[in-house]
C-alpha positions as CSV (number, residue, x, y, z in Angstrom):
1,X,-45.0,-46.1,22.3
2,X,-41.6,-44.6,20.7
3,X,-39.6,-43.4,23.0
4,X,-36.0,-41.7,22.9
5,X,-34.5,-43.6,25.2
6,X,-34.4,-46.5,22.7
7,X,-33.8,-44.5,19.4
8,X,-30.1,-45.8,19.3
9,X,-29.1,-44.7,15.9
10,X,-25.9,-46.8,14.1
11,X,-22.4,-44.2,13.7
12,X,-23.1,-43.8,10.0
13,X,-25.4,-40.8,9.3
14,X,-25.8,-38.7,6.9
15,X,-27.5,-35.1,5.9
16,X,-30.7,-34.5,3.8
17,X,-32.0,-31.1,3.5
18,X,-32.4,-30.0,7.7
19,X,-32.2,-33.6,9.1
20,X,-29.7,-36.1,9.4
21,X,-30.6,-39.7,7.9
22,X,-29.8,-42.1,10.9
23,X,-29.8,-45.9,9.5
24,X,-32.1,-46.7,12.8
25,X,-35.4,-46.2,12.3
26,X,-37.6,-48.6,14.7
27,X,-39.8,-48.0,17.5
28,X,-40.1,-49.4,21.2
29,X,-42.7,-50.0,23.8
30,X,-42.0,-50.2,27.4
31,X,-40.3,-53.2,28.9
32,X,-42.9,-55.9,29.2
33,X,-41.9,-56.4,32.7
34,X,-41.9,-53.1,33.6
35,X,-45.0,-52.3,31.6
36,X,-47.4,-53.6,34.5
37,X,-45.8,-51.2,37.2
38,X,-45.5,-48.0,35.2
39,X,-48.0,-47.8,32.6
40,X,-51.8,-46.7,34.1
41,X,-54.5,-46.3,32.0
42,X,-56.7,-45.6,34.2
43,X,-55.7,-41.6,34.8
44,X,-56.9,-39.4,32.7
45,X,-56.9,-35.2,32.2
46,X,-58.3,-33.0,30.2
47,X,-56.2,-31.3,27.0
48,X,-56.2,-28.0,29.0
49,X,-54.9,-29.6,32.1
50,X,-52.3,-31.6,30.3
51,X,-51.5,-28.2,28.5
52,X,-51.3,-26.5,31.9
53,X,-49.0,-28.8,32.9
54,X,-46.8,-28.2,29.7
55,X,-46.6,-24.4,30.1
56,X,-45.7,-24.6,33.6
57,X,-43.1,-27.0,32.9
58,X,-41.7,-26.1,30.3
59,X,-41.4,-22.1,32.4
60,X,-39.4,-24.0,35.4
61,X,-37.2,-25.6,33.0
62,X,-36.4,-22.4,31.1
63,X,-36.0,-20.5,34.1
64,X,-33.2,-23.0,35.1
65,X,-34.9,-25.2,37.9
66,X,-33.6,-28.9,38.0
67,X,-36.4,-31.3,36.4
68,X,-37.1,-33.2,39.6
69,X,-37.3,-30.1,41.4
70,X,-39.9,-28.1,38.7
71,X,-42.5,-31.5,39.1
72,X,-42.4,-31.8,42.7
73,X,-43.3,-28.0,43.2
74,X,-45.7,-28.4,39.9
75,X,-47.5,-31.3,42.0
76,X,-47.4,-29.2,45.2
77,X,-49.2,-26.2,43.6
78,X,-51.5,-28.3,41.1
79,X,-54.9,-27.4,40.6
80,X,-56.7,-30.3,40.8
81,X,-56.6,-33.9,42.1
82,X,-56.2,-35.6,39.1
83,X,-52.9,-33.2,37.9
84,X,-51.7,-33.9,41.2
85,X,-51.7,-37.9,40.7
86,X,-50.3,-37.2,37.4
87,X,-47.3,-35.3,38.2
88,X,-46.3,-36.9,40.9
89,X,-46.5,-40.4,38.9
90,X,-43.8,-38.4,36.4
91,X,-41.8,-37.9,39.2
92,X,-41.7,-40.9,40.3
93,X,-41.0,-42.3,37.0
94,X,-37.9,-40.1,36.5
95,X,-36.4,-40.3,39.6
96,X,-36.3,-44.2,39.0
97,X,-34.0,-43.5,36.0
98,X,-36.1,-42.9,33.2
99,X,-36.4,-39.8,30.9
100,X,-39.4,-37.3,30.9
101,X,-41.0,-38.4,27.8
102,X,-41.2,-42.6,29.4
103,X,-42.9,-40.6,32.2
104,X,-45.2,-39.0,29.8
105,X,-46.0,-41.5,27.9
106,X,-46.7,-44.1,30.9
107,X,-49.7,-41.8,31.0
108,X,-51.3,-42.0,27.5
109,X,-54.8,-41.1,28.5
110,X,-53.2,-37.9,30.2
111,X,-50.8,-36.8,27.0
112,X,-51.3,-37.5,23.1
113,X,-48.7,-39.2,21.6
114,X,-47.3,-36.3,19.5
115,X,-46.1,-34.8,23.6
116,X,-44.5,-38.2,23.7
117,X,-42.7,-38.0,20.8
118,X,-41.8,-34.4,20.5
119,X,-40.4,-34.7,23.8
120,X,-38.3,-37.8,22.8
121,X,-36.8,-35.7,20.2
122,X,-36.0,-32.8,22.8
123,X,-34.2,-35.8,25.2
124,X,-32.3,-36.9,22.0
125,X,-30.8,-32.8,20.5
126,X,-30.7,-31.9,24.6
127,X,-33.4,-28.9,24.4
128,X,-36.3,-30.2,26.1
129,X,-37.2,-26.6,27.2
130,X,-37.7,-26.2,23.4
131,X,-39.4,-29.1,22.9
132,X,-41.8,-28.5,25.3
133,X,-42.5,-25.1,23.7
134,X,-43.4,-27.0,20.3
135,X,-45.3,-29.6,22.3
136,X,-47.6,-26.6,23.9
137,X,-48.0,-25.2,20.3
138,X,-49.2,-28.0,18.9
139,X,-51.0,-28.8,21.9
140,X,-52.7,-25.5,21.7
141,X,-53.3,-26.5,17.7
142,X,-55.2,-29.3,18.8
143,X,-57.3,-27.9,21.7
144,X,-58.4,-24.8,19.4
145,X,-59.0,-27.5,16.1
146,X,-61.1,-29.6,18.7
147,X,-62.8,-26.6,20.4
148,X,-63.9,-25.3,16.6
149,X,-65.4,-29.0,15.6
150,X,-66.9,-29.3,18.8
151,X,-68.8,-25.5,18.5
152,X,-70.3,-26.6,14.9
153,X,-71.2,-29.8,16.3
154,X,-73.7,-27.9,19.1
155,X,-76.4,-26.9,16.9
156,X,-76.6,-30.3,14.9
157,X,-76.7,-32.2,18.0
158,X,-79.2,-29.9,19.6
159,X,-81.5,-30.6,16.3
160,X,-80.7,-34.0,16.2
161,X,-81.3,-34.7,19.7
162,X,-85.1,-32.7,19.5
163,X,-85.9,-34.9,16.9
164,X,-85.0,-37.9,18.6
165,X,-87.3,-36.6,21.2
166,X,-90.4,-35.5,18.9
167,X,-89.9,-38.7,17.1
168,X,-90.4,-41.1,20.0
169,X,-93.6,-38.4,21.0
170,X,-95.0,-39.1,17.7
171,X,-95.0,-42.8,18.6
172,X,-96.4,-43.0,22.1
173,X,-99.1,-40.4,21.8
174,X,-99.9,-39.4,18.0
175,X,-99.5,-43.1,16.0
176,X,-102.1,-44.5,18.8
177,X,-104.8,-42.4,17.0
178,X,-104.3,-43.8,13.8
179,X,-103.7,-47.3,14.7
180,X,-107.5,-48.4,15.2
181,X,-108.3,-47.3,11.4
182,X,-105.2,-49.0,10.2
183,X,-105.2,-51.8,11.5
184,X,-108.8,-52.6,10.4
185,X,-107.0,-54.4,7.4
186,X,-103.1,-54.9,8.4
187,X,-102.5,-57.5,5.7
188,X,-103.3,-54.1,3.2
189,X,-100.9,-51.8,5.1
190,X,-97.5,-51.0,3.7
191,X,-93.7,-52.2,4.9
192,X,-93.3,-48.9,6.3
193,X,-96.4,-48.3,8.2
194,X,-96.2,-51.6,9.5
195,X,-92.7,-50.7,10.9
196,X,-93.8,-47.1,12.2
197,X,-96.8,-49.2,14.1
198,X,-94.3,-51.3,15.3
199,X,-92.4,-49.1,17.0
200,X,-95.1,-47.7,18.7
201,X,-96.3,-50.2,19.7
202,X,-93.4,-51.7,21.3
203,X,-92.5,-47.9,22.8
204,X,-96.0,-48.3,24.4
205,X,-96.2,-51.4,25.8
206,X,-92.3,-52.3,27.1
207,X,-91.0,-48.6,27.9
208,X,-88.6,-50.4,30.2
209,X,-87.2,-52.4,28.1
210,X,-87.3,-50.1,25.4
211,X,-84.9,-47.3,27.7
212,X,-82.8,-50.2,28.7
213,X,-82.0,-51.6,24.8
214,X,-81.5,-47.7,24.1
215,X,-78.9,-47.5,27.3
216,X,-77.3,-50.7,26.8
217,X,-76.6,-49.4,22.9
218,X,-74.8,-46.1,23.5
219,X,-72.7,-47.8,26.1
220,X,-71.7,-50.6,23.6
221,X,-71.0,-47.7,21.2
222,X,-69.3,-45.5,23.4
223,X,-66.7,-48.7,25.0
224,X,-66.5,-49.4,20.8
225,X,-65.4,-46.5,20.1
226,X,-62.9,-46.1,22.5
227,X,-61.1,-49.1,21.5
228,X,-58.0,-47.8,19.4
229,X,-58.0,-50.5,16.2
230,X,-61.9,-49.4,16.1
231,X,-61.1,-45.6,16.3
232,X,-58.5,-46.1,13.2
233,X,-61.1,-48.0,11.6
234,X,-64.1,-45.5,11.7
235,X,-61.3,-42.5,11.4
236,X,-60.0,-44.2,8.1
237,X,-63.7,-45.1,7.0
238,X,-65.2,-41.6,7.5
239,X,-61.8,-39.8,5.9
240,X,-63.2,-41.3,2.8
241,X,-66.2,-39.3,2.9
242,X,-66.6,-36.7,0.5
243,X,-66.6,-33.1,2.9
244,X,-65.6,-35.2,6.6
245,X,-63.2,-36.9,5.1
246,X,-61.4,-34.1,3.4
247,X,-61.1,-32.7,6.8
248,X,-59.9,-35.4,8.7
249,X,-56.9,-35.9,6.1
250,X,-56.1,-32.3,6.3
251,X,-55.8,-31.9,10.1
252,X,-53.7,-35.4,10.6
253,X,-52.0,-34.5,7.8
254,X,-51.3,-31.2,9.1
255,X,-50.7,-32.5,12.5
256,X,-47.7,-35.1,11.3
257,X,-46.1,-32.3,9.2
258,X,-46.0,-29.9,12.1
259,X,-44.1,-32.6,14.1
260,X,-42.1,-33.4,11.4
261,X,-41.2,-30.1,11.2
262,X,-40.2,-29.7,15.3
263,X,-38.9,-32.6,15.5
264,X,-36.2,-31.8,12.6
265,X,-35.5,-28.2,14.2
266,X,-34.7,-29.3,17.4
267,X,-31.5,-31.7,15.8
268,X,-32.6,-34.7,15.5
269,X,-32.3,-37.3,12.7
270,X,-35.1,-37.3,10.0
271,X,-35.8,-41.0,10.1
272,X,-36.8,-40.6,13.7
273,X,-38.5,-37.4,12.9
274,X,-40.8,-39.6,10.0
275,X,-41.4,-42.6,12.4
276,X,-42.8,-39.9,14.9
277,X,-45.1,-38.3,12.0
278,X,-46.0,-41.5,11.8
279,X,-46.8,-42.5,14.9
280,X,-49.1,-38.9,15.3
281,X,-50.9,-39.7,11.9
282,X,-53.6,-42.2,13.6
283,X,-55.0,-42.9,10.0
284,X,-53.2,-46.1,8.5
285,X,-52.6,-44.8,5.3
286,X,-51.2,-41.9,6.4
287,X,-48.9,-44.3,8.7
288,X,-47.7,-46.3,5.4
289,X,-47.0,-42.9,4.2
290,X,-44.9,-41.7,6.7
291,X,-43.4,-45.4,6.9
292,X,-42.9,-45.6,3.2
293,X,-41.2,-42.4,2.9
294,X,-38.6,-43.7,6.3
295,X,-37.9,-46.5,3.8
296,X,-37.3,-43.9,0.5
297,X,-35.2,-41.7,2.6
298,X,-33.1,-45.2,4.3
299,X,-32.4,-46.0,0.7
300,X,-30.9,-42.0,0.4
301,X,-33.1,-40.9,-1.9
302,X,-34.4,-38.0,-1.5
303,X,-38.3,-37.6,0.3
304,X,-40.1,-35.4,-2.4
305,X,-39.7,-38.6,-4.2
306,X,-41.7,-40.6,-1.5
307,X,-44.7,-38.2,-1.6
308,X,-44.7,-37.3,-5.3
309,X,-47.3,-40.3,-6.0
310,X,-49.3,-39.6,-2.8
311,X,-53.4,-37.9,-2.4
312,X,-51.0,-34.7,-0.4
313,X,-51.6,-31.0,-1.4
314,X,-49.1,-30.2,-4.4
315,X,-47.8,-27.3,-2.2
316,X,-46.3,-29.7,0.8
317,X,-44.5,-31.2,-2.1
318,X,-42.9,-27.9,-3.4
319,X,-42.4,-27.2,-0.3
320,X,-40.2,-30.1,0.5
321,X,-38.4,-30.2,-2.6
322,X,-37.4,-26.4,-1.9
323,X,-35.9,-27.3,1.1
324,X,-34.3,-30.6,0.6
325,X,-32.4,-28.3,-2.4
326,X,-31.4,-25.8,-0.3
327,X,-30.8,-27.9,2.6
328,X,-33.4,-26.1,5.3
329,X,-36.1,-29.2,5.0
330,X,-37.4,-27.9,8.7
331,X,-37.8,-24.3,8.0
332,X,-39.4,-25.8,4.8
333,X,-41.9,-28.1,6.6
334,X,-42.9,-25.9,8.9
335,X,-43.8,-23.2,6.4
336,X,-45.9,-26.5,4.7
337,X,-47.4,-26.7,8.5
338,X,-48.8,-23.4,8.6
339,X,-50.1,-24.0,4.9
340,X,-51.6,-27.0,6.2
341,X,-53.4,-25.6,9.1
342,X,-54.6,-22.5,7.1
343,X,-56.4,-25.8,4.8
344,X,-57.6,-27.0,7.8
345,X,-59.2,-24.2,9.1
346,X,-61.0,-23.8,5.4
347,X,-62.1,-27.4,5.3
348,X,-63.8,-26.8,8.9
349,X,-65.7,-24.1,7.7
350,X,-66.6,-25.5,4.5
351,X,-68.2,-28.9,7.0
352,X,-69.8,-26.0,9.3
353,X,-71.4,-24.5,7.0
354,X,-73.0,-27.7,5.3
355,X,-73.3,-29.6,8.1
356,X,-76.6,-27.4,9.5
357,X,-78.4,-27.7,6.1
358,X,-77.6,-31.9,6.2
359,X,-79.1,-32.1,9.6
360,X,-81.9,-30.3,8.9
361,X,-82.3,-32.6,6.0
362,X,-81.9,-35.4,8.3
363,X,-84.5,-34.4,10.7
364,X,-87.1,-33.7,8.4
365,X,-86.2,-37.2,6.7
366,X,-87.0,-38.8,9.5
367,X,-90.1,-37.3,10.7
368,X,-91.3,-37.1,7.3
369,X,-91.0,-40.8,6.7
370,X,-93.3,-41.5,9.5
371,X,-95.8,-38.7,8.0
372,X,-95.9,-40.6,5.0
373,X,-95.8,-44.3,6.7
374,X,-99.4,-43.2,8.7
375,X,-100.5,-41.2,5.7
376,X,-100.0,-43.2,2.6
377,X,-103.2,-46.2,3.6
378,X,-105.4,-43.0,4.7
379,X,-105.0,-41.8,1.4
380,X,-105.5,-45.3,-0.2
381,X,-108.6,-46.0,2.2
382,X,-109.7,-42.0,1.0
383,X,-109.5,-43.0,-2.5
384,X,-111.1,-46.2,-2.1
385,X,-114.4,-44.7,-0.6
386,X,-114.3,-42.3,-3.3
């Protein structure tokens, strides 16, 4: 994880458009032999309770009260357990020597990397009360995007999960009926009612075995998916998809422009300000973006030219080539974020509102296949007698 502490940028610098172009552009990780001690992965909160923790923060700091001092009374008055063990793992961290965003992002299942990173560029321009007030607006961003996904997800799931349910009914207690007239001649019957018989049967006979298989899956799936190469994998695999996809490239997108953005108004140099858009980005190609464009800018060339050739909204582009001409790049970018967002929030409604109609679709699909499975040799046998 970048963090400022090691951003050491060389003495020759020098202004594009908002930012300053520092020749260092890397990124760091905890000491190895450190990492062991400090680092717990095990701790996690919610996005609200890491947001509560922000707000409160970043009030204390504003109102003047000594860092140590705001997260010792934050941990004394925190609301639950698991807050508690996080702040005071903070403050431990920082009175050991380190800075506030080490702390923070010794606790990566606690705080996304964009806190990390926009706190890092508060520790490097000395306005970490300011960067904290970024990091709760994007913070907020994030929990309202999630919150908005997660409302159109409820009525899909619901469906999904009812047909999951009168599917496996179908099996145990309607298939049986049909299985004495169609297995009369099995050799006859077709792929798919062979498959649909199957099932049943198996659902029937070895219910145990058939919960446990069903368990063991969605806990193999669920310790997949939270393994972080797999998560950039399905995340760059579904942002290919045609209506998903679009929507998942806006919001990251969205996401590493407005840090970007907060990162070059609070001071600090624009190659550090890319490498933590980049580091925010989650999907690879939108990495090598972010990485391809550090290298443009290294070079001095200006970073419309990096982003010219790229699947971005025309608009970001204007955007950035009006401010790198009249030198406010950040004011520039974050007009470009709230653009961005505004797509985002269109992109989400357009995958709410086809998302019921697919599920639908998806049900009836599957409970129609097994319709036509039993039905198909009924007919056949019908005919036949005819």
């Amino acid at each position: 994880m970048s963090l400022a502490t090691v951003f050491r940028p060389r003495p020759t610098e020098s202004s594009v458009g908002g930012g300053t172009v520092s020749a260092s552009f890397g990124s760091a990780s905890i000491a190895k032999e450190e990492e062991p001690v400090l680092v717990d992965k095990r701790l996690k909160m919610k996005p609200k309770e890491s947001l509560h923790i922000l707000i409160q923060l970043r009030s204390m700091l504003t109102a003047g009260v000594p860092l140590i001092a705001a997260l010792r009374t934050l941990r004394k008055h925190a609301q639950t357990p698991l807050a508690e063990k996080a702040l005071e793992r903070i403050a431990t961290i920082v009175e050991s020597g380190h800075d506030l965003s080490w702390a923070f992002g010794c606790l990566p299942r606690c705080f996304d990397s964009f806190v990390v990173h926009l706190l890092a560029a508060g520790e490097r321009a000395g306005a970490m009360d300011e960067s904290l007030g970024r990091a709760v607006e994007l913070q907020e961003k994030q929990i309202k995007l999630t919150g908005k996904i997660r409302s159109a997800l409820a009525y899909p799931s619901f469906l999904l999960g009812m047909t999951l349910v009168m599917t496996i009914g179908i099996l145990i207690f309607l298939v049986p009926k049909f299985e004495g007239l169609l297995m009369s001649k099995p050799e006859l019957l077709p792929s798919t009612t062979r498959v649909v018989l199957g099932l049943s049967t198996f659902l029937r006979e070895s219910p145990i075995l058939a919960s446990i298989a069903g368990v063991l899956f969605l806990c193999g799936l669920v310790l997949t998916l939270k393994n972080r190469r797999i998560q950039e994998a399905a995340f760059d695999l579904v942002s290919h998809l045609p209506v998903v996809g679009t929507l998942i490239h806006k919001a990251f997108i969205a996401r590493s422009v407005n840090t970007l953005a907060l990162t070059l108004e609070s001071g600090v140099p624009i190659l550090a300000g890319l490498e933590h858009a980049a580091e925010v980005a989650q999907l690879p190609r939108l990495r090598a973006l972010w990485e391809g464009a550090a290298a443009v800018v290294r070079d001095g060339r200006p970073l419309h030219t990096a982003l010219e050739n790229e699947n971005l909204p025309p608009a970001l582009i204007q955007m950035v080539v009006a401010g790198e001409s009249s030198g406010t790049l950040d004011s520039s970018l974050r007009t470009a974020a709230g653009f961005l967002d505004r797509e985002t929030d269109a992109a989400l409604e357009v995958f709410t509102g086809l998302l019921g109609p697919a599920t639908v679709v998806i049900a009836g699909s599957i409970v129609g296949f097994i319709v036509v499975s039993l039905m198909t040799p009924i007919l056949q046998m019908a005919k036949f007698v005819g």
